[in-house]
C-alpha positions as CSV (number, residue, x, y, z in Angstrom):
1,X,25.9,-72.2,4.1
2,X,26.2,-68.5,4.9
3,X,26.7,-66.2,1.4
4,X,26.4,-63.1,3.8
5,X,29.3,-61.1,5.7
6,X,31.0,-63.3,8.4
7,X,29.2,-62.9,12.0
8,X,31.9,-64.8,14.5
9,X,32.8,-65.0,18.1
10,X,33.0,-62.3,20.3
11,X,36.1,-64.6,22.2
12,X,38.4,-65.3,19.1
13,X,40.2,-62.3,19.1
14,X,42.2,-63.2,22.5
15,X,43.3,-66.8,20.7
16,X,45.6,-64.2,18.0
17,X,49.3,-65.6,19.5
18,X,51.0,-62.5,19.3
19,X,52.1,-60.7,22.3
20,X,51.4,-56.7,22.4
21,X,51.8,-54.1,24.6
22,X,48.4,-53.1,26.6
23,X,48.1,-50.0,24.7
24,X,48.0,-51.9,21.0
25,X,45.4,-54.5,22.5
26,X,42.7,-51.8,22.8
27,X,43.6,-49.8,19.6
28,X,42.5,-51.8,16.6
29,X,44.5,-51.9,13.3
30,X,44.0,-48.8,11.4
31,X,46.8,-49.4,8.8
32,X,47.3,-52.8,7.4
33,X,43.4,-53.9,6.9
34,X,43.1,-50.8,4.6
35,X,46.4,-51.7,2.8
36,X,44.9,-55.4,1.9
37,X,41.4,-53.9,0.6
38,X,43.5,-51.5,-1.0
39,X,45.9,-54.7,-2.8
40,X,42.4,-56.7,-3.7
41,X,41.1,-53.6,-5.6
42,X,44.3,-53.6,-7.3
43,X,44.2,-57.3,-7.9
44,X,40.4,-57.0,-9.4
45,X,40.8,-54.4,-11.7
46,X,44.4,-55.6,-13.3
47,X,42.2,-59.2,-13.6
48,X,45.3,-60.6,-11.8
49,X,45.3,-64.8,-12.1
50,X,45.2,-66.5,-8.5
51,X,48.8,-67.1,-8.8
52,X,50.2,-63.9,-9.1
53,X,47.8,-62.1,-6.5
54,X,48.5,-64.8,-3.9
55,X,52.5,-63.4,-4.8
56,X,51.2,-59.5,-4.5
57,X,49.5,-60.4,-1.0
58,X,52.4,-62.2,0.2
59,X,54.7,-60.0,-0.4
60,X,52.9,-57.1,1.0
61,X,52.1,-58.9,4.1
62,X,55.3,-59.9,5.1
63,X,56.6,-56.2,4.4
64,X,53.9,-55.2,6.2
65,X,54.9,-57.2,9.2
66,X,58.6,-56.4,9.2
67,X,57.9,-53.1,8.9
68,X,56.0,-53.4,12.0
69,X,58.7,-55.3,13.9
70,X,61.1,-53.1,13.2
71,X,59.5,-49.8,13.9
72,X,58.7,-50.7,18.0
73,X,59.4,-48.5,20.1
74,X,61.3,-45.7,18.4
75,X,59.2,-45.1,15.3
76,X,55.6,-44.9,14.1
77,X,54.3,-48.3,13.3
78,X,51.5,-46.8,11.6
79,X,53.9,-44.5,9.5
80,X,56.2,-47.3,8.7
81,X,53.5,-50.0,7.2
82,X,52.5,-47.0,5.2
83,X,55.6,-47.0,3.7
84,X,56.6,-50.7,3.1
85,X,53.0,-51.0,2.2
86,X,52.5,-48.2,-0.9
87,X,56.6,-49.3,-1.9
88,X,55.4,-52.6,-2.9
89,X,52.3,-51.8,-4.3
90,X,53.8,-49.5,-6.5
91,X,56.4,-52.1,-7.5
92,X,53.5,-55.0,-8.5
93,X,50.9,-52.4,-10.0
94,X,53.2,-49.4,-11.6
95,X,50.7,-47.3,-13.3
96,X,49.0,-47.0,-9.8
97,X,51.9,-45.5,-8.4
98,X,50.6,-41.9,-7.8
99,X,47.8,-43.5,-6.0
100,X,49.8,-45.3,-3.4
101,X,51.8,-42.3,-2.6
102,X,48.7,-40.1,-2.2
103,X,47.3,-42.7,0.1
104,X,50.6,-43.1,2.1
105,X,51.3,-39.4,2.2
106,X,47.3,-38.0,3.4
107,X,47.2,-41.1,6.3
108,X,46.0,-39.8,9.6
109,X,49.3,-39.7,11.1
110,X,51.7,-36.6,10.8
111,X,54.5,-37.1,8.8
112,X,56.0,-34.1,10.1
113,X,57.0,-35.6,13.1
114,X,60.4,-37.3,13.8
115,X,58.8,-40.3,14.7
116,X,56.6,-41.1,11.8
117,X,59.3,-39.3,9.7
118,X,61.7,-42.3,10.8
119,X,58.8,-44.8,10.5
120,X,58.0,-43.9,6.9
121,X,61.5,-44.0,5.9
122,X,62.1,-47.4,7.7
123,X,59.0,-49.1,6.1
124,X,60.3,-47.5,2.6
125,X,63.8,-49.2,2.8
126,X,61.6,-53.0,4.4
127,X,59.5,-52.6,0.9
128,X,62.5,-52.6,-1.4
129,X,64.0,-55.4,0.7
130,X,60.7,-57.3,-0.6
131,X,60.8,-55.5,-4.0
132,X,64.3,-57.1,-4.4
133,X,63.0,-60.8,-3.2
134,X,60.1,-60.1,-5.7
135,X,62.2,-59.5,-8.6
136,X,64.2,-63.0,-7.9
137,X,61.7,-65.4,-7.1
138,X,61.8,-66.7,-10.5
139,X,58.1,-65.4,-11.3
140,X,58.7,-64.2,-14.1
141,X,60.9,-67.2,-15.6
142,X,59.6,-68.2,-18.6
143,X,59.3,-71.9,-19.5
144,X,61.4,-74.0,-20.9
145,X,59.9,-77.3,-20.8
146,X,57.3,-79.2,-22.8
147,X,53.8,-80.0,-23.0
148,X,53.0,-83.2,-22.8
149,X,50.6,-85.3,-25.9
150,X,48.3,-88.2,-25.8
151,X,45.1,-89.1,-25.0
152,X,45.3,-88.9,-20.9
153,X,46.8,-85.7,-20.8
154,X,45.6,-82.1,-20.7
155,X,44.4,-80.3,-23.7
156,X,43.4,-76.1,-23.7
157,X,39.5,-76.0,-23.1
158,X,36.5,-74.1,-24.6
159,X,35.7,-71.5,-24.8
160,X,38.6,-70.3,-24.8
161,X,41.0,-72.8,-26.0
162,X,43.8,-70.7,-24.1
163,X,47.5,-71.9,-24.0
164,X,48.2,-73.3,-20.3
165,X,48.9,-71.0,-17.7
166,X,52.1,-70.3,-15.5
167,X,53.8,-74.0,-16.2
168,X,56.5,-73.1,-14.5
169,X,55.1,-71.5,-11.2
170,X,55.8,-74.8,-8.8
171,X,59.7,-73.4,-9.5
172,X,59.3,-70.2,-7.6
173,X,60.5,-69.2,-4.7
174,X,58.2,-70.3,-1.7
175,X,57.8,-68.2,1.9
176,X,57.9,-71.3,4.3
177,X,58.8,-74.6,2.6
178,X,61.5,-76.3,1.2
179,X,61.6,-77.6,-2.2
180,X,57.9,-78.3,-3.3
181,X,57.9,-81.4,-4.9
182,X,58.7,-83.0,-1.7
183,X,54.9,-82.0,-0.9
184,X,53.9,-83.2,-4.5
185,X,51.0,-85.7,-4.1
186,X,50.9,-88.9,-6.0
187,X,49.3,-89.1,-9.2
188,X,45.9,-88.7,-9.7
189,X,43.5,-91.5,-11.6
190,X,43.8,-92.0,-15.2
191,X,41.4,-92.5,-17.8
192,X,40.2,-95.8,-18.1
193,X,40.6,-97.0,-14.3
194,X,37.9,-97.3,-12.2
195,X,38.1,-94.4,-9.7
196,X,38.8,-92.0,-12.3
197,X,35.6,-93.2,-14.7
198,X,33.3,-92.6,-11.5
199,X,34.7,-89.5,-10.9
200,X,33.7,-88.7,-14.3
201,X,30.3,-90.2,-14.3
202,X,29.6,-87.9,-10.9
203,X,30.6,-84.8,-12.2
204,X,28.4,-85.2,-15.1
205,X,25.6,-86.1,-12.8
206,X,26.3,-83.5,-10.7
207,X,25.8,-81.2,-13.2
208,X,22.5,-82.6,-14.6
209,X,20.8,-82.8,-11.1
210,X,22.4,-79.0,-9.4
211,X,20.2,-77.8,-6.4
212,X,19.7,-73.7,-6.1
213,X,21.9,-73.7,-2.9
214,X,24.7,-75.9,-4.9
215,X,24.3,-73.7,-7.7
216,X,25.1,-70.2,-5.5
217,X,27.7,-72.0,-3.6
218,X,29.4,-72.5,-6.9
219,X,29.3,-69.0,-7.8
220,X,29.8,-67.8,-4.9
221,X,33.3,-69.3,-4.4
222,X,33.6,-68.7,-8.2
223,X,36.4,-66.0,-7.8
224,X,37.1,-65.3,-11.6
225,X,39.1,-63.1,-13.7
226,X,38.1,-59.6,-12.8
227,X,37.8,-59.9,-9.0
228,X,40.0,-60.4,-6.2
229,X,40.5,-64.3,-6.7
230,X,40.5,-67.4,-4.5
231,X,43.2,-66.0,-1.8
232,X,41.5,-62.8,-1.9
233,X,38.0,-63.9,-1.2
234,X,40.1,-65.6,2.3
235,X,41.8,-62.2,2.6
236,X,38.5,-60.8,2.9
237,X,37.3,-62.9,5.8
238,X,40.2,-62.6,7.5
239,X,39.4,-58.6,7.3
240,X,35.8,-59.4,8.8
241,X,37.8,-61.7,11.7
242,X,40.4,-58.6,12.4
243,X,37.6,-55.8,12.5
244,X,35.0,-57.3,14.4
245,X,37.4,-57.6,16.9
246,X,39.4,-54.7,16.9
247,X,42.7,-56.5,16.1
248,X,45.5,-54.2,17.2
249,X,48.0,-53.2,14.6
250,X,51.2,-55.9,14.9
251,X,48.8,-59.1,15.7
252,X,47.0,-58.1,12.2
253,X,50.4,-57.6,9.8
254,X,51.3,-61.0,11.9
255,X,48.2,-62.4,10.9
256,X,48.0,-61.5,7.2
257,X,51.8,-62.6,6.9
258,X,51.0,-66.4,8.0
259,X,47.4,-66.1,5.8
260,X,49.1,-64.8,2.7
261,X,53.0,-66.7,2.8
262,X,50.8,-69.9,3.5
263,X,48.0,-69.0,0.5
264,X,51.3,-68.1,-2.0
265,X,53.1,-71.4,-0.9
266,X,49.8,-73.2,-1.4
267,X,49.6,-72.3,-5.2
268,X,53.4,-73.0,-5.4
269,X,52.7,-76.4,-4.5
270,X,49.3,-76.9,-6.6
271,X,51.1,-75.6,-9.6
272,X,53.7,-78.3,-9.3
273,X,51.4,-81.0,-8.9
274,X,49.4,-79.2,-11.9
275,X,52.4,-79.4,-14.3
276,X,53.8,-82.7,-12.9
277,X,51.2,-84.6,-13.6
278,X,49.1,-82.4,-16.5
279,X,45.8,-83.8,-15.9
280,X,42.6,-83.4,-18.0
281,X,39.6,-81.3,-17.2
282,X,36.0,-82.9,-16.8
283,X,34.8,-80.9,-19.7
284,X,37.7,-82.9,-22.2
285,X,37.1,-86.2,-20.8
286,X,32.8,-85.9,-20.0
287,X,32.8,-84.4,-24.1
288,X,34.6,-87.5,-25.4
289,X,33.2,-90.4,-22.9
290,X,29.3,-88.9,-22.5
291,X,28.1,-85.7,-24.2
292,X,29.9,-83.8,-26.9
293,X,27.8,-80.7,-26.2
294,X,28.4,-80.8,-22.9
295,X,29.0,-77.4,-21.1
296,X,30.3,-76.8,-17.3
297,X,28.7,-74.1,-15.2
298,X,32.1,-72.4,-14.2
299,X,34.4,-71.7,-17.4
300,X,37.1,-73.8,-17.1
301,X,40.4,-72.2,-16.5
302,X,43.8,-72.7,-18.7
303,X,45.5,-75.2,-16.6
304,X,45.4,-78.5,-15.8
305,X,42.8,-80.2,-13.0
306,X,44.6,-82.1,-10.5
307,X,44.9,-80.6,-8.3
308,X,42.4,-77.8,-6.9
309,X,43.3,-74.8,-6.3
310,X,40.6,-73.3,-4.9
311,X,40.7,-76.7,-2.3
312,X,44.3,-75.9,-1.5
313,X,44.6,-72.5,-1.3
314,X,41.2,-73.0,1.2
315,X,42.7,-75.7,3.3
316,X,45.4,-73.4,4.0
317,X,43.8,-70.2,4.8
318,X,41.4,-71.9,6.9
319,X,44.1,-73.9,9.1
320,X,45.9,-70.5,9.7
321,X,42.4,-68.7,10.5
322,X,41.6,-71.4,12.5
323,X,44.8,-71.5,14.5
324,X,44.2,-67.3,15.0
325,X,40.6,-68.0,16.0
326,X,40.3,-71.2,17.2
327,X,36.6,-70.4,18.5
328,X,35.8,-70.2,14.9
329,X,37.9,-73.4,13.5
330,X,34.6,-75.2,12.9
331,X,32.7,-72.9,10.9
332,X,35.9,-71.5,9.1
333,X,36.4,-74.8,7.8
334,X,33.0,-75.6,6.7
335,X,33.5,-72.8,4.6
336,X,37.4,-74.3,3.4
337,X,35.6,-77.6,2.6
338,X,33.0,-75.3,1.0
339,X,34.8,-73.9,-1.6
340,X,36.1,-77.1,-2.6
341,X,32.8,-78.5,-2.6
342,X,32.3,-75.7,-4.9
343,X,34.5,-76.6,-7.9
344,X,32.5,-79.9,-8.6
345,X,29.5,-78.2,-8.3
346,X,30.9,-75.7,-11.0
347,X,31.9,-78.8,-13.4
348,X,35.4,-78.2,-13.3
349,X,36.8,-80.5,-11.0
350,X,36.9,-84.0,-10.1
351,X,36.3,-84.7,-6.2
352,X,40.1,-86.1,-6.0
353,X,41.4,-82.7,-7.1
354,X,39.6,-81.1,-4.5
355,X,40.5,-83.8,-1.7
356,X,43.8,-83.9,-2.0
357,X,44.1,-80.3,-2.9
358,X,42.5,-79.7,0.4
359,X,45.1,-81.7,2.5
360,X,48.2,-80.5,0.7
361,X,46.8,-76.7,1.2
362,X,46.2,-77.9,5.0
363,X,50.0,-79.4,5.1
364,X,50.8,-76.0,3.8
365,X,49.0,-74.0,6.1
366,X,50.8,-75.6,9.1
367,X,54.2,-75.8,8.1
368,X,53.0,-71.4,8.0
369,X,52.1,-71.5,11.6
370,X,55.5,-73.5,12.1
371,X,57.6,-71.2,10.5
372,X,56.0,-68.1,12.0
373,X,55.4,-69.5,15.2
374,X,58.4,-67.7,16.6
């Protein structure tokens, strides 16, 4: 396990499968990395849930990108993620607003001339496009349905006791799949069948026996409220990938579009399976079966267990990292199988949330590199 900074090949950056000009290959990005960093500050100080900043990151990627495609040749591409970039910032995080304009407005290039001048303009009017796609994906729909009682289902956890979180999220709109319950796994195991009361037994055993390396891995992959979340943390290898090899400016908004479109359609599809099924944590089940003092290492989030975010949303950054730096597949997904790993460790999932969790995020991940592979 590595906990430091990523160190990776030298080689990967000429597996990116995005055509440039020879002048873009040897100027590395300058513009979209700082626009992400910029988007996970703003995701770890507004304590943003997984969901929603996986929906911020998309969104600004893909703007990003278009923004980019659209500006070549006859306007700045630098100028023009600037402005599709601080436009949909300032739509997701409103009482930064003045920041993202300052930030757009004293960039390096000169907005005086008539080529960033169109640029700017042109990524302004690519933001609102995803402004307006924003403000009907049916994010903010609220929910209708109802919860579920009885003795196999989900219940709110301590500490907290919190009311369940974004029920509805497997309705919204998704970047690159069709409907996703067609991706829905089957249900998980149920209390009182075999597979599930050895599940139980091992995360409870787990927890009693952690090592020192299992107990950083779970807190390193911990990605709580108050920092820049499970698609974040990918977001932030990805930006170790593109600088240490001097990523030119269109392969990286290319890159961050298939990362982020494939991480937001990742928790589309978890959520569904989440409130399909409503499955118990290991904290209701290991209190009532084992130990009624029992406490997990991670708190428990408000929603239900099956199945893992954190193992989809991994499977499906890795797959698209791995398909970008292929010399790097291997220890990219050691890290996705990681993270999942990780969740156990923590005490708050069972290992079949995080195995099929894993392959629906790694289904997810390559219907992204399908649908962007144009």
């Amino acid at each position: 396990m590595k906990l430091a900074r990523l160190v990776v090949s030298a080689l990967a950056v000429a597996a990116l499968a995005v055509p440039s000009a020879q002048a873009e290959r040897t100027s590395p990005d300058r513009v979209v990395a700082p626009w992400i960093e910029v988007a996970l500050d703003e995701i770890a100080a507004h304590r943003a849930d997984p969901p929603h900043a996986s929906r911020v990151l998309a969104t600004l990627s893909v703007a990003m990108q278009r923004a980019v495609a659209r500006a070549r040749p006859a306007a700045s591409i630098d100028a023009a993620v600037e402005g599709a970039a601080s436009t949909v910032l300032a739509y997701f995080f409103r009482d930064d607003r003045g920041r993202f304009h300052g930030l757009a407005t004293s960039a390096e290039h000169d907005t005086a001339s008539l080529s960033d001048g169109r640029g700017f303009a042109l990524g302004r009017r690519v933001g609102e496009e995803l402004v307006a796609r924003a403000e009907t994906d049916g994010a903010d729909a609220p929910f209708t349905g109802t919860i579920p009682v009885g003795p196999d289902f989900w219940v709110p956890t301590p500490p907290g006791f919190l009311p369940p979180l974004l029920p509805r999220w497997g309705k919204v709109l998704p970047w690159n799949i069709g409907d996703p319950v067609a991706l829905r796994p089957p249900p998980p195991p149920r209390p009182g069948e075999p597979t599930f009361e050895a599940e139980l037994r091992e995360v409870y055993d787990v927890s009693q026996t952690l090592t020192p390396e299992q107990r950083a891995i779970a807190l390193f992959w911990a990605d709580g409220p108050g920092t820049f979340t499970p698609p974040g943390h990918w977001n932030a290898i990805a930006l170790d990938l593109v600088r240490a090899h001097g990523v030119a400016t269109a392969e990286a908004a290319r890159l961050f579009a298939v990362l982020n479109t494939a991480q937001a359609d990742a928790f589309i599809c978890i959520w569904d399976g989440k409130y399909a099924y409503w499955s118990e944590r290991p904290i209701t089940a290991i209190r009532r079966e084992i130990d009624p003092s029992w406490s997990s290492l991670i708190t428990t989030p408000p929603f239900p267990s099956y199945v893992s975010g954190h193992a989809g949303t991994s499977g499906a950054a890795a797959t698209v990292l791995s398909a970008f730096f292929p010399d790097d597949a291997t220890e990219l997904n050691a890290w996705a199988h990681e993270a999942a790993r990780s969740r156990l460790y923590g005490g708050i999932h069972f290992p079949t949330d995080n195995e099929v969790g894993f392959a629906l995020g790694t289904s997810v991940g390559g219907a992204a590199l399908a649908a962007w592979a144009g």
